[in-house]
PyMOL Python script that loads the backbone (N, CA, C, O; Angstrom):
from pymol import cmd

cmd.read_pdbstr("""\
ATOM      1  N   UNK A   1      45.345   3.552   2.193  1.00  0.00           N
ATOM      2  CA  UNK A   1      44.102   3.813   1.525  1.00  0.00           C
ATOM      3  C   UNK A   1      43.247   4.717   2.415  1.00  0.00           C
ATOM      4  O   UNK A   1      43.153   4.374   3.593  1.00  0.00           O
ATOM      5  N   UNK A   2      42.526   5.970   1.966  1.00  0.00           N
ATOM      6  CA  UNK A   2      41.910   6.966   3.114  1.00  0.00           C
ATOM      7  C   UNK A   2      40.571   6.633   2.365  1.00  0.00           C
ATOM      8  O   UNK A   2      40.279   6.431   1.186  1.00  0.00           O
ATOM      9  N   UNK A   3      39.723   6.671   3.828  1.00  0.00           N
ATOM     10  CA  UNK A   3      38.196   6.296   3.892  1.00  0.00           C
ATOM     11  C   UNK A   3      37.721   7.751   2.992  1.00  0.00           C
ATOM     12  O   UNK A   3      37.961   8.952   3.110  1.00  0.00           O
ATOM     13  N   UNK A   4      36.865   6.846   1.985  1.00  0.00           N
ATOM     14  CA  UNK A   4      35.837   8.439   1.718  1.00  0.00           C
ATOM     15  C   UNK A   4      34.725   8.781   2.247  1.00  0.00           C
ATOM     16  O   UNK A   4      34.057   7.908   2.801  1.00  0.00           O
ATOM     17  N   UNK A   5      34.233  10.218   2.202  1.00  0.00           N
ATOM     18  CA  UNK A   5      33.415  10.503   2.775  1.00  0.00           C
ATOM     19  C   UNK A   5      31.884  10.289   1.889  1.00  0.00           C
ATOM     20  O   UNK A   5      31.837  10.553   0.687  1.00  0.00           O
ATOM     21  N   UNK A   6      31.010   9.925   2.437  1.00  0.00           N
ATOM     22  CA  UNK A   6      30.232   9.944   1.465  1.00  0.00           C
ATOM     23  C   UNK A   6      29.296  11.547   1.084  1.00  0.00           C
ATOM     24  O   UNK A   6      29.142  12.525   1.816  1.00  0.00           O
ATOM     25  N   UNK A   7      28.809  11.310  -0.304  1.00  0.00           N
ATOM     26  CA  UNK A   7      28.439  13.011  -0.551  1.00  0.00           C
ATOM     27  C   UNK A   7      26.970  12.400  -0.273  1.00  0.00           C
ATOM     28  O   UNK A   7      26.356  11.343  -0.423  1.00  0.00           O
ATOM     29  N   UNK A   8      26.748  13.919   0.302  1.00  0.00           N
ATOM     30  CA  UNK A   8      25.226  13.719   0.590  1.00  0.00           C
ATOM     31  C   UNK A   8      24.533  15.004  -0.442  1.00  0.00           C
ATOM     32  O   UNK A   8      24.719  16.217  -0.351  1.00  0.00           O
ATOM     33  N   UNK A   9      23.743  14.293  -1.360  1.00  0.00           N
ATOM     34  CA  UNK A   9      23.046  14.818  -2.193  1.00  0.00           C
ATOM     35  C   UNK A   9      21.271  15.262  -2.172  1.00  0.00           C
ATOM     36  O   UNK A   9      20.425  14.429  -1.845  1.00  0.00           O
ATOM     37  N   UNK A  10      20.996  16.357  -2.479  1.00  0.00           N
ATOM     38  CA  UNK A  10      19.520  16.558  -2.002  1.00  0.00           C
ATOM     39  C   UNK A  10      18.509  15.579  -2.760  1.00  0.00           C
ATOM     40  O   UNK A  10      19.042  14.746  -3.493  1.00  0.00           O
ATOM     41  N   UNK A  11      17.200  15.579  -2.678  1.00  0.00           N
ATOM     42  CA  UNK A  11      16.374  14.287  -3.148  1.00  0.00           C
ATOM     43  C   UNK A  11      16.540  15.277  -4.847  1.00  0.00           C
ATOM     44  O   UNK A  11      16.826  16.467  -4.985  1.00  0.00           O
ATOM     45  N   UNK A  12      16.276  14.371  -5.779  1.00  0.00           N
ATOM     46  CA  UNK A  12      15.777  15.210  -7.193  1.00  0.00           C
ATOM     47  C   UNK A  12      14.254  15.203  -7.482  1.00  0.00           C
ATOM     48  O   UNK A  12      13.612  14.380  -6.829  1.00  0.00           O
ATOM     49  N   UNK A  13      13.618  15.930  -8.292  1.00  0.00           N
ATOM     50  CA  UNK A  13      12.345  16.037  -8.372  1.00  0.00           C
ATOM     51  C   UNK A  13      11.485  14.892  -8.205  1.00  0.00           C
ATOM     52  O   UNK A  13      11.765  13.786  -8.669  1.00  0.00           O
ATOM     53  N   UNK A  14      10.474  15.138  -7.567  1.00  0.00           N
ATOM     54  CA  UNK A  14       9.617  13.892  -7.783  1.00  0.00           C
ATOM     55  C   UNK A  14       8.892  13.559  -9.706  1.00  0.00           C
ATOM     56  O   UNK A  14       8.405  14.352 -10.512  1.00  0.00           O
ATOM     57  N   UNK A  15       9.067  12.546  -9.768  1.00  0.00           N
ATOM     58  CA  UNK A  15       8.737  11.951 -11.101  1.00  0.00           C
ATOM     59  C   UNK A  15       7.361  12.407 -11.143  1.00  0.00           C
ATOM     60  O   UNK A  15       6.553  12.384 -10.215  1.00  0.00           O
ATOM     61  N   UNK A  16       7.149  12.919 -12.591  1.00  0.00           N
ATOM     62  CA  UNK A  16       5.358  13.515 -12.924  1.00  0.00           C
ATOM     63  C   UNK A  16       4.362  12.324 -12.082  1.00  0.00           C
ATOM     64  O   UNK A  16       3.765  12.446 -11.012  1.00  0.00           O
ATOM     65  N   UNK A  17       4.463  10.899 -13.214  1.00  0.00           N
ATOM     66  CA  UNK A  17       3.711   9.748 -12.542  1.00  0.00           C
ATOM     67  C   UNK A  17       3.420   9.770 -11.637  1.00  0.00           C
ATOM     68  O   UNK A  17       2.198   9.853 -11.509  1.00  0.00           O
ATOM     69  N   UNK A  18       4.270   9.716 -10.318  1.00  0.00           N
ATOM     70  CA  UNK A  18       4.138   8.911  -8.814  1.00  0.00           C
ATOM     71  C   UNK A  18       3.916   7.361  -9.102  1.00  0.00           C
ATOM     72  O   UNK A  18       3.505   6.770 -10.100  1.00  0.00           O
ATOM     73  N   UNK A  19       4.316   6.954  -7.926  1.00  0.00           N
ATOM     74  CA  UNK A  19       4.450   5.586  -8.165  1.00  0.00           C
ATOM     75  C   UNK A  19       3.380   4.864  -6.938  1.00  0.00           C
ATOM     76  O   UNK A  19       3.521   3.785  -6.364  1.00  0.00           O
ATOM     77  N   UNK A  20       2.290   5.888  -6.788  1.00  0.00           N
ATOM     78  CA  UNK A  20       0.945   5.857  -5.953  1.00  0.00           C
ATOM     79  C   UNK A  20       0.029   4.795  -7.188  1.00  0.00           C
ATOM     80  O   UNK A  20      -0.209   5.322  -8.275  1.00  0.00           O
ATOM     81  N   UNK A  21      -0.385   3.514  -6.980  1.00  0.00           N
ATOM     82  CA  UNK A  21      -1.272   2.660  -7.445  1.00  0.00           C
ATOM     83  C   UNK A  21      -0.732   2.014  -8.565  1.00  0.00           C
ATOM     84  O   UNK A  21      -1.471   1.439  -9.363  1.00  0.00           O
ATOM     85  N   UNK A  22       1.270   2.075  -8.790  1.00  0.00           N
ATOM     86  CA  UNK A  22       1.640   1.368  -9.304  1.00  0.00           C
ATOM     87  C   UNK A  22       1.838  -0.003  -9.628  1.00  0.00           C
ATOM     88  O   UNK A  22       2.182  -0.529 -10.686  1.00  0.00           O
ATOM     89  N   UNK A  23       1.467  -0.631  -8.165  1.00  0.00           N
ATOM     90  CA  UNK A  23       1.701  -1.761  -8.115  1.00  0.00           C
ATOM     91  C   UNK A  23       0.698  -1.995  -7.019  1.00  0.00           C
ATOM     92  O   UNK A  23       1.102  -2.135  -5.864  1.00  0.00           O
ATOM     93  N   UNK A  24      -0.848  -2.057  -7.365  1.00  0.00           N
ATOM     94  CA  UNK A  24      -1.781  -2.965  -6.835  1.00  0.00           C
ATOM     95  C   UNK A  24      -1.763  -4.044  -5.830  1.00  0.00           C
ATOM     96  O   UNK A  24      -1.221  -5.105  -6.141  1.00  0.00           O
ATOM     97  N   UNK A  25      -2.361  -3.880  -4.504  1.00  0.00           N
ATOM     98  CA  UNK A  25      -2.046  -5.411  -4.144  1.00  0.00           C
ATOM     99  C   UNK A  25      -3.215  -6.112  -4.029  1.00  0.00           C
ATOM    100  O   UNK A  25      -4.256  -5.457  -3.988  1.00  0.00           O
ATOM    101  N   UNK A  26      -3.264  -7.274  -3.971  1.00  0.00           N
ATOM    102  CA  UNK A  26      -4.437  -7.947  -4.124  1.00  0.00           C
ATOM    103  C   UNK A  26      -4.772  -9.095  -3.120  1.00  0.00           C
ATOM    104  O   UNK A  26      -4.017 -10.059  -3.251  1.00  0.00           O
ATOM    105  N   UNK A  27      -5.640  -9.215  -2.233  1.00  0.00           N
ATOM    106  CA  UNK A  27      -5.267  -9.908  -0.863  1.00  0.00           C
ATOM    107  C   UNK A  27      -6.517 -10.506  -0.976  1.00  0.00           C
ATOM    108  O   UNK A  27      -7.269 -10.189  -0.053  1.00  0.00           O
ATOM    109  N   UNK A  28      -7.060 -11.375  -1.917  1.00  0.00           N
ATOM    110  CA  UNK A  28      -8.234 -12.316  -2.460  1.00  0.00           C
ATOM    111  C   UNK A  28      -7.555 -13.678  -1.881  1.00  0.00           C
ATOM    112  O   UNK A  28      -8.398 -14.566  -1.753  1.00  0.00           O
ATOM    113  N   UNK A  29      -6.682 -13.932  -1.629  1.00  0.00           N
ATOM    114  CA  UNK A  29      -5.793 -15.200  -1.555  1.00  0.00           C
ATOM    115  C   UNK A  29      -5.776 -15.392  -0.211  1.00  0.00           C
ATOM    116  O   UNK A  29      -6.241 -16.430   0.258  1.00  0.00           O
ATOM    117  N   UNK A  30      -5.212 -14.370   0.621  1.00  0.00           N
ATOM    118  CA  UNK A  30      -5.080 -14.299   1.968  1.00  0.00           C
ATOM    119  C   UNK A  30      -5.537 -14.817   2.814  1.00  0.00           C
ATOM    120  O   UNK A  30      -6.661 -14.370   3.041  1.00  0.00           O
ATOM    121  N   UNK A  31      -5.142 -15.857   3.682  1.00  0.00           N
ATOM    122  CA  UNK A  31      -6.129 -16.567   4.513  1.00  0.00           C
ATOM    123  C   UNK A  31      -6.321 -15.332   6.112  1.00  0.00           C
ATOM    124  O   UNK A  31      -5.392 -14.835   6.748  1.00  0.00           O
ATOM    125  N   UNK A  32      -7.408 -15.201   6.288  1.00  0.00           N
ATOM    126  CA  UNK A  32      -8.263 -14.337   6.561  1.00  0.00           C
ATOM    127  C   UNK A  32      -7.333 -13.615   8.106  1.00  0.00           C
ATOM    128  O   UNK A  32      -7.529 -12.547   8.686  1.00  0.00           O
ATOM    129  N   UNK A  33      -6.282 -14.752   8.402  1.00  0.00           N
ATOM    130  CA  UNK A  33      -5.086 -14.034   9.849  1.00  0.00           C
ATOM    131  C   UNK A  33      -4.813 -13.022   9.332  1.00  0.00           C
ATOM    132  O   UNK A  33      -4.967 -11.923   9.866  1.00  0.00           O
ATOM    133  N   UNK A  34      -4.355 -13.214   8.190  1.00  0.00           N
ATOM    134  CA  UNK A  34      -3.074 -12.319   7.816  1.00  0.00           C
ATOM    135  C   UNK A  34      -3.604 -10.986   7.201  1.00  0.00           C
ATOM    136  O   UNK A  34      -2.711 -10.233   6.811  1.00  0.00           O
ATOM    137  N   UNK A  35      -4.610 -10.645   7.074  1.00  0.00           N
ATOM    138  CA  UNK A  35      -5.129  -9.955   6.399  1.00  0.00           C
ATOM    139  C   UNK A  35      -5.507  -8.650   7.665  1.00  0.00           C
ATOM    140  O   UNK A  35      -5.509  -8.994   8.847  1.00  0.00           O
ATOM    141  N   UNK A  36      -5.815  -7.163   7.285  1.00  0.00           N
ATOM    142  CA  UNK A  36      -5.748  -6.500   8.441  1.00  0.00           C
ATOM    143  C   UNK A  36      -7.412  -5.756   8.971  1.00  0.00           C
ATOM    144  O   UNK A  36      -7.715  -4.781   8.283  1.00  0.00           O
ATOM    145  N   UNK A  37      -7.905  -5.935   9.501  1.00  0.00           N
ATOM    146  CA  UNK A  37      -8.780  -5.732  10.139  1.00  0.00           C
ATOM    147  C   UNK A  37     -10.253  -5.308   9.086  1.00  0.00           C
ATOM    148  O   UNK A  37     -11.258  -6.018   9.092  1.00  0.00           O
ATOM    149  N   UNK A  38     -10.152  -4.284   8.395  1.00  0.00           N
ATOM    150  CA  UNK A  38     -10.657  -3.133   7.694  1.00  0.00           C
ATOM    151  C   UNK A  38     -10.892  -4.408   6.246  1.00  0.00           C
ATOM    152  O   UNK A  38     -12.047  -4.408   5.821  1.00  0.00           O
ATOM    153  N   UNK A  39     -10.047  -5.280   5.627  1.00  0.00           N
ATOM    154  CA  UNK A  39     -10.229  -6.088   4.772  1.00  0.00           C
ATOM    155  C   UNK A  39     -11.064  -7.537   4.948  1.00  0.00           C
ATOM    156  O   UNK A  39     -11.548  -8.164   4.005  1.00  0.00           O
ATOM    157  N   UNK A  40     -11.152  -8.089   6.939  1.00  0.00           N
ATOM    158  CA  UNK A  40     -11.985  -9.384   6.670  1.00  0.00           C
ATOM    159  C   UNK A  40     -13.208  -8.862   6.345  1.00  0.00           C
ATOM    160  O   UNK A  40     -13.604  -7.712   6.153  1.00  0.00           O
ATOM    161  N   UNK A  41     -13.901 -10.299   6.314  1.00  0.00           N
ATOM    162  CA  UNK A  41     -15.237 -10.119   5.899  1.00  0.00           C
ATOM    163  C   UNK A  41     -16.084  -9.395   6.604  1.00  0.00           C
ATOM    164  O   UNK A  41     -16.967  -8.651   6.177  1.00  0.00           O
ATOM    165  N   UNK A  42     -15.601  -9.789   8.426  1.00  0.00           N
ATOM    166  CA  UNK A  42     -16.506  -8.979   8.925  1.00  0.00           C
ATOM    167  C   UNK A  42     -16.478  -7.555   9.418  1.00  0.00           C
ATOM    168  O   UNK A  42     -17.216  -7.009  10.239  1.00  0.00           O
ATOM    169  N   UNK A  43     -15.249  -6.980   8.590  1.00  0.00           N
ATOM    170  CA  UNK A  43     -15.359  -5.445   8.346  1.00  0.00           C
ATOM    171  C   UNK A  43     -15.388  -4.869  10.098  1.00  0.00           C
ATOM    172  O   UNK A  43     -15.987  -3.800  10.215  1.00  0.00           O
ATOM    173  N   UNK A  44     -14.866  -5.408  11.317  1.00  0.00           N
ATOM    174  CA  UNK A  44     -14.535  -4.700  12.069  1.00  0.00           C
ATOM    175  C   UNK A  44     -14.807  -3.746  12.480  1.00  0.00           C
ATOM    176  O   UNK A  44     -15.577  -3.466  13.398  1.00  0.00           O
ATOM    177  N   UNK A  45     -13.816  -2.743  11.432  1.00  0.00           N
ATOM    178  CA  UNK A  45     -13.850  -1.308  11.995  1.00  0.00           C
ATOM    179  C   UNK A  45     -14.744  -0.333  11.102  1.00  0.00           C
ATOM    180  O   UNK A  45     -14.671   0.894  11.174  1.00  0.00           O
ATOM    181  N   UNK A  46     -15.902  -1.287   9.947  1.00  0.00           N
ATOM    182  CA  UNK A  46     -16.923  -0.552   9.312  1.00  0.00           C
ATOM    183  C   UNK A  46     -16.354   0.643   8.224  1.00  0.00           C
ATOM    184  O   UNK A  46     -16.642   1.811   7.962  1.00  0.00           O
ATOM    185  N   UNK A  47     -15.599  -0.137   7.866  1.00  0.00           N
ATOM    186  CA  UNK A  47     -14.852   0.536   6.119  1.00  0.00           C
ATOM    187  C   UNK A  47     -15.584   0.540   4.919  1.00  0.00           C
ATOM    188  O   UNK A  47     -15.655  -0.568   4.388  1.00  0.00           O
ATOM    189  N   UNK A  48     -16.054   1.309   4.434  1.00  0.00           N
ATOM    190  CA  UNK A  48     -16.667   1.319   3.012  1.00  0.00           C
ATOM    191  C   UNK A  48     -15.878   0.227   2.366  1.00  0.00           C
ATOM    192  O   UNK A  48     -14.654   0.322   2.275  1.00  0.00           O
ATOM    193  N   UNK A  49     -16.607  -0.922   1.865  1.00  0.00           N
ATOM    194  CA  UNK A  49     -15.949  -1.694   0.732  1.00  0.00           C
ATOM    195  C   UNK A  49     -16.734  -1.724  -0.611  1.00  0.00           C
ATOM    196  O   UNK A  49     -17.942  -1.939  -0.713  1.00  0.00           O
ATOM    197  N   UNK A  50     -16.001  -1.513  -1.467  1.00  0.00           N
ATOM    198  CA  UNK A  50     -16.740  -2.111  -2.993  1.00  0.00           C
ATOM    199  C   UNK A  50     -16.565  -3.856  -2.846  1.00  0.00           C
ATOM    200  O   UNK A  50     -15.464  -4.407  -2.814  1.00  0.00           O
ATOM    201  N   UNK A  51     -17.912  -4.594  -2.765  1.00  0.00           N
ATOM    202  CA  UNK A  51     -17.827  -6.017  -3.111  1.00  0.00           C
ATOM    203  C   UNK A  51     -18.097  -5.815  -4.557  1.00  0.00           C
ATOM    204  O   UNK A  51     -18.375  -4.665  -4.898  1.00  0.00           O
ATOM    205  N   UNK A  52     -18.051  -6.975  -5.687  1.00  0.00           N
ATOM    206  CA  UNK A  52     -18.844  -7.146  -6.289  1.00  0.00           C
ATOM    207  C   UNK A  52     -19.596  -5.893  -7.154  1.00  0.00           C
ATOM    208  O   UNK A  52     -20.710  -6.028  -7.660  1.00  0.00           O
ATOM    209  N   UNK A  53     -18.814  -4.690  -7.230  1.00  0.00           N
ATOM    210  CA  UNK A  53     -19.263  -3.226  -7.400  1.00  0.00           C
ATOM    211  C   UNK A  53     -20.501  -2.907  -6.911  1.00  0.00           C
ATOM    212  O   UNK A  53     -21.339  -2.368  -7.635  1.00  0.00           O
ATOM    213  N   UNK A  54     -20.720  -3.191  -5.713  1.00  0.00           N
ATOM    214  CA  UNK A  54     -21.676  -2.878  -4.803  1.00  0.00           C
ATOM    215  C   UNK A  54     -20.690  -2.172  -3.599  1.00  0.00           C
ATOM    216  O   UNK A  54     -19.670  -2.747  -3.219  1.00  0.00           O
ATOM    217  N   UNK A  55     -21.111  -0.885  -3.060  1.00  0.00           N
ATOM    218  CA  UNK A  55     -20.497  -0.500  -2.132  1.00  0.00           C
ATOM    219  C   UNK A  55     -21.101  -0.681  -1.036  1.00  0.00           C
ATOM    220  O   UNK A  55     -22.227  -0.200  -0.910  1.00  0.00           O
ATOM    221  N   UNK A  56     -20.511  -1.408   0.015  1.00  0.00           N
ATOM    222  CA  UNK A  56     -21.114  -1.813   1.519  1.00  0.00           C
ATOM    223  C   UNK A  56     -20.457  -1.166   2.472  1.00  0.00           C
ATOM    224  O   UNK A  56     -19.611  -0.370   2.063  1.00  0.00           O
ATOM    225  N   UNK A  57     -20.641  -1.306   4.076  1.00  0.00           N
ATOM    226  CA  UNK A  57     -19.885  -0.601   4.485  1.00  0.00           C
ATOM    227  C   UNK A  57     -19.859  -1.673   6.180  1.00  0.00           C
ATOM    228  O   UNK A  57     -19.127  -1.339   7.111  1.00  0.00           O
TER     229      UNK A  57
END
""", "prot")
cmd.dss("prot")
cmd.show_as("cartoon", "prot")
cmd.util.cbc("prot")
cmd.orient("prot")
């Protein structure tokens, strides 16, 4: 039995969509370790957040 080679094929077009904000994540649950700097409450590193559709920062 002879090993095949595998074919190496170029990427094909990127899809119109994108799959940029397909799948939302939502880190309301998160107990506050696991979560990364820019998301606790006390905003760290001073990231614009929408609370509550109030934008804080």
């Amino acid at each position: 039995m002879s090993r095949s080679t595998p074919v190496i094929r170029p990427p094909r077009a990127a899809p119109r969509g994108g799959l940029v904000g397909a799948c939302p994540v939502a880190h309301q649950a998160w107990p506050r370790d696991l979560l990364p700097p820019a998301l606790r409450d006390d905003n760290p590193w001073g990231v614009p957040q929408r609370i509550d559709g109030r934008l804080s920062a």
